[in-house]
PASEBA-1860 file (N, C-alpha, C; in nm, 3 decimals):
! residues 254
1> XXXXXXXX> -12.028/-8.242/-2.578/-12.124/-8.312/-2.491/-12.099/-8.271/-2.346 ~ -12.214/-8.242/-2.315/-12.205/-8.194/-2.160/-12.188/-8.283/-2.048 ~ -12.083/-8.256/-1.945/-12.066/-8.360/-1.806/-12.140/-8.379/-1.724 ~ -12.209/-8.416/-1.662/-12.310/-8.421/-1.545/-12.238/-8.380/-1.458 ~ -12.280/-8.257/-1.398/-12.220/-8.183/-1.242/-12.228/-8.316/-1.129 ~ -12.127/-8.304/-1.081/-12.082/-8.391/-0.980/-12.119/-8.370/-0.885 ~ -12.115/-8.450/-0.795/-12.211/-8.492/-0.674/-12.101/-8.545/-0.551 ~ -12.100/-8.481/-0.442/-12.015/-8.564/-0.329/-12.156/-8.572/-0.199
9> XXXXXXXX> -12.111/-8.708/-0.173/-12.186/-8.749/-0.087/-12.118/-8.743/0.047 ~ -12.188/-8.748/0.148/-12.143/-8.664/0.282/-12.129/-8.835/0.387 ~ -12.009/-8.823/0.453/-11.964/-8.974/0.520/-12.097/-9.010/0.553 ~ -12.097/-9.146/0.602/-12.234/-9.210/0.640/-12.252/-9.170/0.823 ~ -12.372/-9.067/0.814/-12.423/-9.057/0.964/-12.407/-8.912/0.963 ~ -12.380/-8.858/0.864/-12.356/-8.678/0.898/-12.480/-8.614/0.813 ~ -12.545/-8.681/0.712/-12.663/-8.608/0.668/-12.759/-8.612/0.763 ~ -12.877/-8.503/0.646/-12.962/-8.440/0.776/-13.099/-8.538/0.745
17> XXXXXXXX> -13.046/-8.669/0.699/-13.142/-8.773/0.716/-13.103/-8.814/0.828 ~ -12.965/-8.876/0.878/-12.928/-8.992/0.979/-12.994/-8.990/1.132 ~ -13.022/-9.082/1.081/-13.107/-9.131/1.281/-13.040/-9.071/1.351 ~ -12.944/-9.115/1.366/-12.848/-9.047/1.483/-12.874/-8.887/1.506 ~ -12.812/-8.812/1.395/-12.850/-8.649/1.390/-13.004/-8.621/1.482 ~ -13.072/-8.691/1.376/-13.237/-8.637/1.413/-13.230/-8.656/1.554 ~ -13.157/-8.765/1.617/-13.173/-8.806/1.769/-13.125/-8.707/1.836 ~ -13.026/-8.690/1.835/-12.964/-8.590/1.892/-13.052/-8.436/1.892
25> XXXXXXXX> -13.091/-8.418/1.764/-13.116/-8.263/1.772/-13.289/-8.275/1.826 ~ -13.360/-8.381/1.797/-13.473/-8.350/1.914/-13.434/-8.375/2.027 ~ -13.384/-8.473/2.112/-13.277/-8.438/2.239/-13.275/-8.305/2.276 ~ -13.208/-8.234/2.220/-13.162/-8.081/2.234/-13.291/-8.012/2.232 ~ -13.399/-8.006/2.149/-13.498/-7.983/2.139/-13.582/-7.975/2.267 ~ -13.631/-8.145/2.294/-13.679/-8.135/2.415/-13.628/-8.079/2.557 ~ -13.505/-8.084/2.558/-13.443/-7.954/2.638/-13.433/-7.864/2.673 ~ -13.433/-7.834/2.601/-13.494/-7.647/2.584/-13.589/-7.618/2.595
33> XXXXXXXX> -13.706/-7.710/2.548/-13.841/-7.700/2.622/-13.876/-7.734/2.749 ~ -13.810/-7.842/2.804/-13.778/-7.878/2.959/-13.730/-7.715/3.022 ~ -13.636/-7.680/3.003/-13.588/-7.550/3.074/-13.681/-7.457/3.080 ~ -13.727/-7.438/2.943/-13.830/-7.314/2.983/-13.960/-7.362/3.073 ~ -14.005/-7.482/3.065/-14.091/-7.494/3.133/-14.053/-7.456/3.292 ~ -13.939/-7.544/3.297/-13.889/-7.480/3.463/-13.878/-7.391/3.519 ~ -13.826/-7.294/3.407/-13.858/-7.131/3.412/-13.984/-7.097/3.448 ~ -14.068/-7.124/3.426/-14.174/-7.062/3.398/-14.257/-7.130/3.537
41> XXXXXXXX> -14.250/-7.231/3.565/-14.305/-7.315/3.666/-14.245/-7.235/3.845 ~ -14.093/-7.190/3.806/-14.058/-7.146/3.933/-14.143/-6.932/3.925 ~ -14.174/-6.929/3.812/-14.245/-6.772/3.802/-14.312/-6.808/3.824 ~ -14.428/-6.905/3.844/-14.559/-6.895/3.874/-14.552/-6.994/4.003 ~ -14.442/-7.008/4.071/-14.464/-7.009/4.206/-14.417/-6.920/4.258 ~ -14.349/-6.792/4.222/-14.334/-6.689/4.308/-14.451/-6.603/4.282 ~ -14.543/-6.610/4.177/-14.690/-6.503/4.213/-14.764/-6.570/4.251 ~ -14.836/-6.460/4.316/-14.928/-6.448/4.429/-15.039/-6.529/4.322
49> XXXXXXXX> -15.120/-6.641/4.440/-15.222/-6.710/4.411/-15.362/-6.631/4.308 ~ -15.356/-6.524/4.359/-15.494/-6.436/4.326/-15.400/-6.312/4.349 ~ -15.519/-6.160/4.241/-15.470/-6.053/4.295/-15.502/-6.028/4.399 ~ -15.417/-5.987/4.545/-15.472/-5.952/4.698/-15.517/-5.808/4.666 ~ -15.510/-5.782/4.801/-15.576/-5.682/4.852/-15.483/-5.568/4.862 ~ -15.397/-5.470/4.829/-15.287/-5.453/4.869/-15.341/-5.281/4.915 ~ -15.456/-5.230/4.961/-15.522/-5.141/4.985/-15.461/-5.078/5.131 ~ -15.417/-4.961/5.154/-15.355/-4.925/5.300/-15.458/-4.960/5.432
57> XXXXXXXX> -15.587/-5.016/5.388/-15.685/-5.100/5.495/-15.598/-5.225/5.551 ~ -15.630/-5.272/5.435/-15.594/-5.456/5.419/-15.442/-5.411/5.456 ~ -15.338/-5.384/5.407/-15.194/-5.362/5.493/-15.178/-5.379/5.636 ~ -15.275/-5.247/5.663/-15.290/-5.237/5.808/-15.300/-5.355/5.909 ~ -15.393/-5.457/5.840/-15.429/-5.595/5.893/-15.366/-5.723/5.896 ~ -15.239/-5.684/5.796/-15.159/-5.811/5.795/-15.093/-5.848/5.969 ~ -15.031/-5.920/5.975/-14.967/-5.973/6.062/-14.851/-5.928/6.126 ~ -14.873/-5.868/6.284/-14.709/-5.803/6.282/-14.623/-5.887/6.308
65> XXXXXXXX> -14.485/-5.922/6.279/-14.374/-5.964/6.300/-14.308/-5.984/6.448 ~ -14.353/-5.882/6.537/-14.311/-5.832/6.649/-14.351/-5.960/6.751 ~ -14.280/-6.008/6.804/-14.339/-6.111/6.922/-14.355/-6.242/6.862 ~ -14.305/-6.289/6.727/-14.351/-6.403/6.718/-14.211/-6.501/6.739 ~ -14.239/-6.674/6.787/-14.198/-6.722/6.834/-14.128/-6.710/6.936 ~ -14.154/-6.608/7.030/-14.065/-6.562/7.172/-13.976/-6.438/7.126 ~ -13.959/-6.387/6.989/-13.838/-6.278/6.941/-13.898/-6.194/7.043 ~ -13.802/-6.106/7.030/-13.811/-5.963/7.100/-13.855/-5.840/7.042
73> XXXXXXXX> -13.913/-5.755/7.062/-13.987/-5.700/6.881/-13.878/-5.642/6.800 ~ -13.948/-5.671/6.711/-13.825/-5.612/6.558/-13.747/-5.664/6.523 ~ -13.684/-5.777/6.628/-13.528/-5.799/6.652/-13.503/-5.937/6.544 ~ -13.414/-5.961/6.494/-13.378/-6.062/6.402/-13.378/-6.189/6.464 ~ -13.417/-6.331/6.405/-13.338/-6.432/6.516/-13.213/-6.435/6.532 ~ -13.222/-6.571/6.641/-13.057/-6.542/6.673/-12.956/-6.629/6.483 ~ -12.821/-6.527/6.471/-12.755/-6.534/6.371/-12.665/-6.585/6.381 ~ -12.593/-6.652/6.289/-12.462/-6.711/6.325/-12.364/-6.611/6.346
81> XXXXXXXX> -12.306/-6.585/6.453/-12.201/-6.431/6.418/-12.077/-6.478/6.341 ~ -11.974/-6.404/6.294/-12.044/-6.202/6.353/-12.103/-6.201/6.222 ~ -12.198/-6.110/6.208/-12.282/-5.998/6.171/-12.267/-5.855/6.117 ~ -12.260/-5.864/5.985/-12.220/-5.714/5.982/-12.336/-5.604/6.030 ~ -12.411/-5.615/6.072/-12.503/-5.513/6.106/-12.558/-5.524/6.260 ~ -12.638/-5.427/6.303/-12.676/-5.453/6.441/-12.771/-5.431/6.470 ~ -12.886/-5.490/6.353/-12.979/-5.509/6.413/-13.106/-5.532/6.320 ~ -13.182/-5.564/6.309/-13.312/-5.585/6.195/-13.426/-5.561/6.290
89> XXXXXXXX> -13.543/-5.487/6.191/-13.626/-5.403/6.218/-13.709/-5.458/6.117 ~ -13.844/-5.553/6.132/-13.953/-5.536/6.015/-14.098/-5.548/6.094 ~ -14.184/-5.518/5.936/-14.318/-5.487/6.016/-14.368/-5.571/6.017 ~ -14.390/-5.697/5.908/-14.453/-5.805/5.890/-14.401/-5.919/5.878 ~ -14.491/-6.011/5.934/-14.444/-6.166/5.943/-14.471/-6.190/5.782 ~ -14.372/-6.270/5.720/-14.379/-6.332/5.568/-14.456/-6.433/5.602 ~ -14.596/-6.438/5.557/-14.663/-6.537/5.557/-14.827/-6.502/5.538 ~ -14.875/-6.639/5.467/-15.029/-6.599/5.402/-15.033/-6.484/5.353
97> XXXXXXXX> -15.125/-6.388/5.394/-15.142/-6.269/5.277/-15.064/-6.159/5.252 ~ -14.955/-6.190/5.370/-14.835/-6.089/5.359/-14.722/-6.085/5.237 ~ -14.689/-6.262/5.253/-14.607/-6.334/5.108/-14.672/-6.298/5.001 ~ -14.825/-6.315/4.961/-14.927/-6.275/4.848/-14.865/-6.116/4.853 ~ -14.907/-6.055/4.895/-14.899/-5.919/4.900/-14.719/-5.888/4.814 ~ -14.649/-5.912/4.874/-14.537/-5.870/4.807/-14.438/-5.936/4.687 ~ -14.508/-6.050/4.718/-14.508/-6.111/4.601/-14.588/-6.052/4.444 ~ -14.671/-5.979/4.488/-14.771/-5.896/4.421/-14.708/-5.759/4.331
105> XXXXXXXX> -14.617/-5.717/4.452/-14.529/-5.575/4.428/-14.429/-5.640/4.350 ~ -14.392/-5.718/4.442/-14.222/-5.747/4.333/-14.227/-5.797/4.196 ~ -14.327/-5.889/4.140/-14.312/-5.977/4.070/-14.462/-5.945/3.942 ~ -14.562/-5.928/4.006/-14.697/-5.850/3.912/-14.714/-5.708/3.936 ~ -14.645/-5.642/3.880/-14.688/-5.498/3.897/-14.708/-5.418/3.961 ~ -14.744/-5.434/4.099/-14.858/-5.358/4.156/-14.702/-5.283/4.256 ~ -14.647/-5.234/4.214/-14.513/-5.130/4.297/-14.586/-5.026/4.343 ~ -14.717/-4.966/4.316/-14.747/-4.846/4.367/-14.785/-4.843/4.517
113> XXXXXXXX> -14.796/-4.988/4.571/-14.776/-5.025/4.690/-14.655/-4.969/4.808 ~ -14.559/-4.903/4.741/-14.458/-4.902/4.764/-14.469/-4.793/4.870 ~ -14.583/-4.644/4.831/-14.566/-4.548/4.914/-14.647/-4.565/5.048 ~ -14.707/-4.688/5.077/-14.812/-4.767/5.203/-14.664/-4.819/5.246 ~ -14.608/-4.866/5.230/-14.525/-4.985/5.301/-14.427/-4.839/5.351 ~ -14.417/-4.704/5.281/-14.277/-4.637/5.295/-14.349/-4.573/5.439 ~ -14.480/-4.567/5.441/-14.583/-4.516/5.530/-14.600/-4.559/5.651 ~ -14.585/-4.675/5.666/-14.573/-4.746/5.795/-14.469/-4.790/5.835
121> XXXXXXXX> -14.359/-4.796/5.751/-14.235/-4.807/5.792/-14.200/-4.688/5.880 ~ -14.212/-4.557/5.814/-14.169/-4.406/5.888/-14.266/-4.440/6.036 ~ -14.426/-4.458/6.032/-14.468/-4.489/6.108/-14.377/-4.547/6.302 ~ -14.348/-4.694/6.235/-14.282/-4.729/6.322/-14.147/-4.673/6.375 ~ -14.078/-4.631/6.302/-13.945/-4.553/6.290/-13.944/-4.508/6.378 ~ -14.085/-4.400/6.405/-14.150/-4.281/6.474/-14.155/-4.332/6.603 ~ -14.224/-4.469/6.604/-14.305/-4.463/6.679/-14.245/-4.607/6.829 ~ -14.290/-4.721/6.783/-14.263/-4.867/6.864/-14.084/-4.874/6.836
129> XXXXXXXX> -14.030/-4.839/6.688/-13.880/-4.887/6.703/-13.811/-4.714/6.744 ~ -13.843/-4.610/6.802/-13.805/-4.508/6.819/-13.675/-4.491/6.908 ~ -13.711/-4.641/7.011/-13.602/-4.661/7.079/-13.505/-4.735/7.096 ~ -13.489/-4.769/6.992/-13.387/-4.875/6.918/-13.308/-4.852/6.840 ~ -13.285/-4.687/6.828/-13.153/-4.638/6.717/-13.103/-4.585/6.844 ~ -12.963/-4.570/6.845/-12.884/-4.479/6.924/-12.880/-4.314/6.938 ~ -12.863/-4.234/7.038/-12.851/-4.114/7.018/-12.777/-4.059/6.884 ~ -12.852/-3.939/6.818/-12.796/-3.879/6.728/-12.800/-3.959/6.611
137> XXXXXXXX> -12.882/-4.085/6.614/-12.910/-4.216/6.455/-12.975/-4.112/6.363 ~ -12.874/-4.068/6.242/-12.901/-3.998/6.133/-12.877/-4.047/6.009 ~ -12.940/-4.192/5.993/-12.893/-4.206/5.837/-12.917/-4.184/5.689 ~ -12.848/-4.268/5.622/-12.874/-4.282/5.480/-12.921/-4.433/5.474 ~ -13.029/-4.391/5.350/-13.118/-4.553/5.391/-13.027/-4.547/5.209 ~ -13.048/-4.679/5.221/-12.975/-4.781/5.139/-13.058/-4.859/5.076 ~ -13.102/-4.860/4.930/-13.150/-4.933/4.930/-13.132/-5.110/4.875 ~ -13.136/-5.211/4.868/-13.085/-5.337/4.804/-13.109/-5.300/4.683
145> XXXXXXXX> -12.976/-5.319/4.622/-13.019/-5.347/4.472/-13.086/-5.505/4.395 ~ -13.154/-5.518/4.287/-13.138/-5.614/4.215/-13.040/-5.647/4.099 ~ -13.078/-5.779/4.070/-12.976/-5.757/3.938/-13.025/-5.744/3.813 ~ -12.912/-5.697/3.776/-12.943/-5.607/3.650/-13.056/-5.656/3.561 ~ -13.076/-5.804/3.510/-13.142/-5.878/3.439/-13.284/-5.827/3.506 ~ -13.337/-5.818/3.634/-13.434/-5.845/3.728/-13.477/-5.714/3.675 ~ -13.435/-5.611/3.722/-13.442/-5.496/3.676/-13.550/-5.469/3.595 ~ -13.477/-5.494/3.426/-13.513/-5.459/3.334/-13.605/-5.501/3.289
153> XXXXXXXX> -13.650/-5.639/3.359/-13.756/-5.745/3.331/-13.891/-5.684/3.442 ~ -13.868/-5.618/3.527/-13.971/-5.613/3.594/-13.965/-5.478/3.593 ~ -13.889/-5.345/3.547/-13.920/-5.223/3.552/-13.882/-5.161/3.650 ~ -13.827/-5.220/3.809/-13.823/-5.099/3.913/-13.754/-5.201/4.006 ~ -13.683/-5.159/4.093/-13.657/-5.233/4.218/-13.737/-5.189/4.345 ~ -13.824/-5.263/4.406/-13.949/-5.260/4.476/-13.874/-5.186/4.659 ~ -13.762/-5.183/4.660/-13.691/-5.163/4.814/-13.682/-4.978/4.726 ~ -13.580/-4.956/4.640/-13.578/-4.830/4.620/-13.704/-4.755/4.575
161> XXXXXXXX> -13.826/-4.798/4.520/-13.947/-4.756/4.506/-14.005/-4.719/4.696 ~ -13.963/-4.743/4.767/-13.971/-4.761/4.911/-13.895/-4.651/4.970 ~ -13.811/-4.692/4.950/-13.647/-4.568/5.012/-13.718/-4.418/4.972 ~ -13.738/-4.426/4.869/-13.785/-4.230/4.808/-13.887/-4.217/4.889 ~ -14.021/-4.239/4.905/-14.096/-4.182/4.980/-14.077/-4.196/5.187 ~ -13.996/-4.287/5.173/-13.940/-4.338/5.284/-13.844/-4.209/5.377 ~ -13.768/-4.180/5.275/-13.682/-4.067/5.295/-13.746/-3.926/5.324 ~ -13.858/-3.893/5.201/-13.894/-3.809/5.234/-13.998/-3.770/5.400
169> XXXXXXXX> -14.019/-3.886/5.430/-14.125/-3.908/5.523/-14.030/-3.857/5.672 ~ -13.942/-3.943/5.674/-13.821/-3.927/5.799/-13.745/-3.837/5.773 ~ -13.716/-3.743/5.679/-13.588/-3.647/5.675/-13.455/-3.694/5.657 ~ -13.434/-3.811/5.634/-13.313/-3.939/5.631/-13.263/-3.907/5.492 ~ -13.197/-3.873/5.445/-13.117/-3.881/5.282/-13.087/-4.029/5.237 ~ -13.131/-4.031/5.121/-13.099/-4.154/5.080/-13.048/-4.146/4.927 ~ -12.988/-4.249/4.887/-12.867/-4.307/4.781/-12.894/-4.430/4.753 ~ -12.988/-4.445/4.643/-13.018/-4.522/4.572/-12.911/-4.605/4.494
177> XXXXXXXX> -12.834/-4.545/4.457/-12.737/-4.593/4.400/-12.583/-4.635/4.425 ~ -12.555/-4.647/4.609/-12.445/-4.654/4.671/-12.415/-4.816/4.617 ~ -12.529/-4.901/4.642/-12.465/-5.024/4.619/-12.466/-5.089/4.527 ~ -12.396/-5.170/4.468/-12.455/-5.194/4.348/-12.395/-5.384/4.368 ~ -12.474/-5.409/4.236/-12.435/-5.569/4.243/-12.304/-5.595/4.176 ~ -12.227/-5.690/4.242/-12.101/-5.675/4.140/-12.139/-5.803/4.031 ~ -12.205/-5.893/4.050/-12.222/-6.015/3.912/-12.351/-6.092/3.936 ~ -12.367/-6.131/3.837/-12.495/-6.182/3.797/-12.504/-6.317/3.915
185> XXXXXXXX> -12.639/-6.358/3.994/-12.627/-6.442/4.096/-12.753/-6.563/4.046 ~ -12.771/-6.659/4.110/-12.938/-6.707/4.077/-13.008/-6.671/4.195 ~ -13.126/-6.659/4.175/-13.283/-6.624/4.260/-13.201/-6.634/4.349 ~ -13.215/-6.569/4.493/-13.241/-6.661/4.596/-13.353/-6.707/4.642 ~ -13.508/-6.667/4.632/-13.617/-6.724/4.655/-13.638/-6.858/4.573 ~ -13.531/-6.897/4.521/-13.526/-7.076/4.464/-13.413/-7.127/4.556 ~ -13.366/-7.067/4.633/-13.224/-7.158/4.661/-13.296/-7.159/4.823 ~ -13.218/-7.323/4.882/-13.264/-7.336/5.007/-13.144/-7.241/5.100
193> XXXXXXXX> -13.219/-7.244/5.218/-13.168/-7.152/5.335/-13.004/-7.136/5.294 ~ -12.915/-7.300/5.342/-12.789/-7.321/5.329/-12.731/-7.309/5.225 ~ -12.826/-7.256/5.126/-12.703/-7.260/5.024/-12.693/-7.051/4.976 ~ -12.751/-7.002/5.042/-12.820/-6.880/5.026/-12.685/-6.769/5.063 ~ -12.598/-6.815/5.132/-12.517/-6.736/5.201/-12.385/-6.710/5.080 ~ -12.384/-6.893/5.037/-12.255/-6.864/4.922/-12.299/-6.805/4.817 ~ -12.471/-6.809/4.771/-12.498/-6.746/4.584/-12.451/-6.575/4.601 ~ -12.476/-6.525/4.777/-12.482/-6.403/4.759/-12.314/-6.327/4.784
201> XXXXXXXX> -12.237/-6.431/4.814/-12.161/-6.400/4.919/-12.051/-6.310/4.771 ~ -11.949/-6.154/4.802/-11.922/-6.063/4.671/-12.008/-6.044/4.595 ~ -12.118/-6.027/4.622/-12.221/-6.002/4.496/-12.227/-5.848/4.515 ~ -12.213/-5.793/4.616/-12.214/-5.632/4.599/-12.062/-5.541/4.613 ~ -12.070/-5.451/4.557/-11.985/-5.341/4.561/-12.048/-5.201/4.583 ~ -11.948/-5.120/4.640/-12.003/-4.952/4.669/-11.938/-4.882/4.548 ~ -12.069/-4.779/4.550/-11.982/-4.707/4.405/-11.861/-4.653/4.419 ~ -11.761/-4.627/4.340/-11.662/-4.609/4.379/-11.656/-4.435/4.402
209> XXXXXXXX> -11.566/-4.421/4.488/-11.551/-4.217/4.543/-11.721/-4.190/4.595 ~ -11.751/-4.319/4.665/-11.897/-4.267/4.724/-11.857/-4.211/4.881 ~ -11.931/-4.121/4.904/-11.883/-4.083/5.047/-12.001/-4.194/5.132 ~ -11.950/-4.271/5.244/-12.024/-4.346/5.330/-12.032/-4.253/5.450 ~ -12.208/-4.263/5.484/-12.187/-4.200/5.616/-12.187/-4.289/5.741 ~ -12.160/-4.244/5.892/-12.132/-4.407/5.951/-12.283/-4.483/5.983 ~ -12.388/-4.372/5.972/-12.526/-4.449/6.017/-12.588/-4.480/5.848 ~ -12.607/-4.584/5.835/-12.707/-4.677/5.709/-12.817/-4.729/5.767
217> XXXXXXXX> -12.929/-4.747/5.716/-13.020/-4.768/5.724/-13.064/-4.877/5.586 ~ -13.006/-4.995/5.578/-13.016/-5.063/5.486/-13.137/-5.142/5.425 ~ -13.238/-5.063/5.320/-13.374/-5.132/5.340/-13.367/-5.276/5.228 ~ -13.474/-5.306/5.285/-13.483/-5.439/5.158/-13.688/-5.490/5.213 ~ -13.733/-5.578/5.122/-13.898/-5.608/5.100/-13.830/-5.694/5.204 ~ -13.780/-5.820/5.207/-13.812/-5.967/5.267/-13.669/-5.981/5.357 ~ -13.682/-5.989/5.432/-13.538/-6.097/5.576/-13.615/-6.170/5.586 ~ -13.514/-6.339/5.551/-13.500/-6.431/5.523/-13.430/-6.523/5.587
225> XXXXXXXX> -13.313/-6.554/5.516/-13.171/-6.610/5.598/-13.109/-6.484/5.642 ~ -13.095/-6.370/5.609/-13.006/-6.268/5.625/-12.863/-6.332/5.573 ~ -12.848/-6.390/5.463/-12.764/-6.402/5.389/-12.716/-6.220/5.290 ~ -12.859/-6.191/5.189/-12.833/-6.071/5.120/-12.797/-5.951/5.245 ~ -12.857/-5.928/5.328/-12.836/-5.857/5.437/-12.669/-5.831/5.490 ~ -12.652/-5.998/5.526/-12.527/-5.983/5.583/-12.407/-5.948/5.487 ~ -12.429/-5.946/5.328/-12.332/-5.988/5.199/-12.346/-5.793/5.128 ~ -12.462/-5.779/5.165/-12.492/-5.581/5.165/-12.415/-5.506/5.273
233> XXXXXXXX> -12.439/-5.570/5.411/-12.383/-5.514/5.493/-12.237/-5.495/5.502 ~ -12.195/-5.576/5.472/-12.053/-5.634/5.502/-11.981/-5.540/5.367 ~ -12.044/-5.514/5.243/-11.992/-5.442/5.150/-12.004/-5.272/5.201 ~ -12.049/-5.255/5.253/-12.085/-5.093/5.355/-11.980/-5.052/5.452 ~ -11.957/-5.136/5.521/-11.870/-5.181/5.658/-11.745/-5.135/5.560 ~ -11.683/-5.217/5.465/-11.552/-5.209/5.441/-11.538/-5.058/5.417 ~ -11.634/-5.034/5.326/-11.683/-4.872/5.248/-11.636/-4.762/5.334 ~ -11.661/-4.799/5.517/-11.660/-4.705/5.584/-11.784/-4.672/5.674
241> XXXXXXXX> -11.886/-4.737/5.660/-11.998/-4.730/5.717/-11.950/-4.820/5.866 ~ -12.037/-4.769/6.004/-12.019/-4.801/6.127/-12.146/-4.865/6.173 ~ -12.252/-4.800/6.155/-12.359/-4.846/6.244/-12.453/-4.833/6.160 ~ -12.525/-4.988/6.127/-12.619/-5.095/6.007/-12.751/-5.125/6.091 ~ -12.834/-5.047/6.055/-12.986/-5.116/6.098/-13.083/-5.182/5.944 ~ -13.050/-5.291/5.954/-13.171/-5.347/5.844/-13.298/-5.319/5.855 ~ -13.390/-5.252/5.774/-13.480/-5.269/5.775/-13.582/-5.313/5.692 ~ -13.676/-5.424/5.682/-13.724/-5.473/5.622/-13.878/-5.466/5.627
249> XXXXXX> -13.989/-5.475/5.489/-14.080/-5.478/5.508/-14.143/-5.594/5.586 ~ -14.112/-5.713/5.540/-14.130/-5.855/5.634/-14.030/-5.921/5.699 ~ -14.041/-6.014/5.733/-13.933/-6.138/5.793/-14.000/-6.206/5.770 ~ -13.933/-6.364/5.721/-13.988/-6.466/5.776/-13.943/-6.568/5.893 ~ -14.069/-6.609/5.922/-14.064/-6.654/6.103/-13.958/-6.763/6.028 ~ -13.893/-6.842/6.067/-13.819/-6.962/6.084/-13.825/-7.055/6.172
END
């Protein structure tokens, strides 16, 4: 006569009936849906409202940077010193269709923007900031890296899409690949001003056996806090680099 296979029953509150369990694991559940929503809520406040205009017309028309709130043109506000660099240089004020606009490049696609912005950058170089590098200013433009994650998710880093035609335009050599990030950071376009200085602060390294020359030309899309600026710069400086001109496609006024 055959035994009836035996049966162990599991302590009371650990099956995948018990209230408790189920509580817990939709808990966890709704969590994870909470996060991604947040995710997703802070991506669709960094794109641009509508697709702009990002046409070398409409460029032309944005807003210059130069003269606003009493600055001096080009010139950075005043910084907390010291400063690893000496000096910031951009064309556009960050704001209304300028923010749209590069928000546009960085974040929806549209990078082919990149050889307009490398265009008027050489422009000025040439031209209004001509007298604002020192005798014999021969550099290597630099460009900001992203991080790695950013990268791969968006296809290109929008400053070195800049630097190449940039370079070729001025005769300036450039090295895309001098700096690099040393660890994974969060946004800074989510983090407020004050806290902007510590997410970035060792986040870069120089490649190693890179030769530094002493003039850099360190580009980047947006000056901001000049937190990434000062945390790029300052990794150059140790490298061997002497004399740091930031240059940026925008600023924002503060």
């Amino acid at each position: 006569m055959s035994r009836p296979a035996s049966t162990t029953r599991a302590p009371s509150g650990t099956t995948s009936d018990s209230p408790g369990l189920r509580g817990r694991l939709r808990a966890a559940w709704e969590d994870g849906i909470r996060a991604v929503s947040e995710e997703f809520s802070l991506l669709r406040s960094l794109l641009p409202p509508a697709t702009p205009d990002l046409s070398p017309e409409a460029i032309g028309s944005w807003p210059d940077s130069r003269g606003k709130k009493g600055l001096s043109p080009g010139m950075c506000p005043p910084c907390p010193p010291p400063r690893p660099f000496d000096l910031v240089l951009s064309l556009f004020a960050y704001e209304k269709g300028v923010r749209d606009g590069i928000r546009a490049a960085k974040y929806a696609g549209r990078s082919n923007v990149a050889t307009t912005f490398a265009r008027q950058l050489s422009e000025a170089i040439r031209g209004d900031w001509a007298d604002r590098f020192p005798d014999g200013f021969r550099p290597t433009i630099v460009p900001v890296p992203i991080r790695p994650a950013k990268y791969f998710r968006r296809g290109y880093n929008l400053p070195a899409l800049v630097a190449l035609p940039l370079s070729r335009l001025t005769g300036w050599p450039c090295d895309l690949l001098l700096l690099r990030r040393a660890a994974e950071r969060l946004p800074q376009a989510g983090l407020p001003l004050a806290a902007r200085e510590k997410n970035v602060r060792g986040a870069f390294t120089a490649r190693p056996g890179a030769r530094i020359f002493p003039h850099v030309v360190l580009l980047d899309d947006v000056y901001t806090s000049g937190a990434t600026a000062t945390a790029a710069a300052r990794t150059l400086k140790k490298a061997g680099a002497e004399h740091i001109v930031v240059v940026t496609v925008a600023r924002a006024i503060l």
